[in-house]
C-alpha positions in Angstrom: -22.8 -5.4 5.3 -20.7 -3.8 2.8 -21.8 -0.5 1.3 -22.2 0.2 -2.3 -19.4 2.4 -3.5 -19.4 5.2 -5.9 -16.3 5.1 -7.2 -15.6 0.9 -7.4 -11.9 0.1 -8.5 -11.4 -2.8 -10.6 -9.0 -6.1 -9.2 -6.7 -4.5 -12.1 -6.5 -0.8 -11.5 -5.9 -2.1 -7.4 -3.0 -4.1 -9.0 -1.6 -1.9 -11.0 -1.3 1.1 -7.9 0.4 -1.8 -5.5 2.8 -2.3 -8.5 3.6 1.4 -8.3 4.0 1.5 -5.0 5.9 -1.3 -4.3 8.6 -0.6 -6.7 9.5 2.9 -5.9 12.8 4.2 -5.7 11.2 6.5 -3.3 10.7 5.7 0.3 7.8 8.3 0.4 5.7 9.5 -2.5 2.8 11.9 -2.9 -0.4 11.2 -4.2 0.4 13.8 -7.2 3.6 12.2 -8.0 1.6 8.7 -7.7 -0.6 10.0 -10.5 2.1 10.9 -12.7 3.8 7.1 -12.3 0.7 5.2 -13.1 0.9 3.4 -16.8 -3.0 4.7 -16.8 -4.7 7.7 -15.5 -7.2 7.0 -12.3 -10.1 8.7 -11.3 -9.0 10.7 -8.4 -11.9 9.3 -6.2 -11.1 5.7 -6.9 -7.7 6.3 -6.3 -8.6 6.8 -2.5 -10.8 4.3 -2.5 -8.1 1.9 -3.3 -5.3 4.0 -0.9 -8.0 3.8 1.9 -8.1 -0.5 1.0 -4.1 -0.5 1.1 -4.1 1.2 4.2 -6.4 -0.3 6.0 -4.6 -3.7 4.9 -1.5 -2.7 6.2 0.4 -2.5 3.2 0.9 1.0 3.2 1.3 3.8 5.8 0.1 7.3 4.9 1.8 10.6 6.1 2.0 14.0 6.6 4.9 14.0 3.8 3.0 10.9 1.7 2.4 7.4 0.7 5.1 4.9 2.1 4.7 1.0 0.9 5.0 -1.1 4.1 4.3 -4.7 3.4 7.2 -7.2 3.2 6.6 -10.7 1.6 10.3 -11.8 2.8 9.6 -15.2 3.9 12.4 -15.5 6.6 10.9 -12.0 7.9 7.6 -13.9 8.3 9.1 -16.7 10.5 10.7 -14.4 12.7 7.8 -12.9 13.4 5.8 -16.0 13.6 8.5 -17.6 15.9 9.4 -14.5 18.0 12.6 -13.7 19.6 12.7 -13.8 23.5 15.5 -11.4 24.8 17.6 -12.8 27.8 19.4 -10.5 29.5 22.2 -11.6 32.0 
């Protein structure tokens, strides 16, 4: 069962921090500077609430230096994956 959460982000405000994220110059940034680049300010609470989601979701990775955006959509990077790649050595 899912537990009530104090600080509930909306399907918009979790949409608008992927956004950020994924279009970064930045391979790495902090959760200050991640503040800064949102179009609207976010409760600071809510704001892990939904970096907690993304990371838990695998779409980002969170470091000593920051928040790095880790998910790729490429759809040829998918197959690969999905097909796998057997190494023969000779």
């Amino acid at each position: 069962m899912l537990q009530k959460l104090k600080h509930a982000p909306t399907l918009n405000t979790i949409r608008m921090v992927e956004e950020t994220l994924k279009n970064m110059d930045e391979s790495v940034i902090t959760i200050a500077e991640l503040k800064r680049r949102l179009p609207k300010q976010v409760n600071h609470n809510t704001l892990k609430t939904i970096l907690e989601y993304l990371d838990e979701s695998n779409k980002i990775l969170i470091g000593i230096k920051g928040i790095t955006w880790i998910q790729n959509d490429n759809p040829r990077l998918r197959k690969a994956i999905a097909n796998g790649w057997v190494w023969k050595s000779k």
